[in-house]
N, C-alpha and C positions, 0 to 999 in steps of 0.2 A: 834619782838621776841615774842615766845606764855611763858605762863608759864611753859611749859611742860620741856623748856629748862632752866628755870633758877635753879643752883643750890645750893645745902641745904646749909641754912643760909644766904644767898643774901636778898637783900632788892630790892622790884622794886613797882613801880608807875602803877596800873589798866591804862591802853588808851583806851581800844574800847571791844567790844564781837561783834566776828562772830559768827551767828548764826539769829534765826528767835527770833519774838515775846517771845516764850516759854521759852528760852534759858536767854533770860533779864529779865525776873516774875523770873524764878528761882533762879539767881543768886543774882537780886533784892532782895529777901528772906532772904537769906543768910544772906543779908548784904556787896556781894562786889558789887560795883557801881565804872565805872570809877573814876579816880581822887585820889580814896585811894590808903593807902601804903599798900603791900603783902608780906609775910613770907615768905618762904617752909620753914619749919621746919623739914620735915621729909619724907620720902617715903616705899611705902609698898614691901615687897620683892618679887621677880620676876617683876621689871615694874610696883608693883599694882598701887591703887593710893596715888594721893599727899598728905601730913598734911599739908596744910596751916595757917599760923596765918594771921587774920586783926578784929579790932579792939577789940583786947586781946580775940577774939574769936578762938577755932581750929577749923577748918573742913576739913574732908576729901572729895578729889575731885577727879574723876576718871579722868585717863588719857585725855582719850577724850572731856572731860570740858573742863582742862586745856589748849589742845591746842586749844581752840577756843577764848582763854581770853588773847587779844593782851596787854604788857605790856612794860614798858621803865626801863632797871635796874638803880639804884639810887646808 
């Protein structure tokens, strides 16, 4: 399952990023890294993108992140 699908207010488990090098610096940044727990908290209207919470951080994630960010729901 990507993030793209889990919804508002679920809890799930980070498993893997598809994606290149560039993709994992980024996310790295952020602060999600496999193994951590993930939010949505919230979504932008028409589709936009995600609010995510992890670790009592928000960030918003454009759709197209999200599905590249394989997750396990909890």
């Amino acid at each position: 399952m990507t993030l793209d699908q889990l919804s508002i207010g679920a809890n799930a488990r980070v498993v893997n990023f598809v994606g290149g090098p560039g993709l994992y610096r980024n996310l790295s940044q952020m602060g999600i890294h496999p193994g951590d727990t993930i939010v949505v908290s919230g979504s932008g209207a028409f589709r936009g993108p995600l609010l995510v919470e992890i670790h009592g951080i928000r960030i918003a994630l454009g759709r197209g992140v999200a599905r590249r960010i394989l997750i396990e729901p909890i």
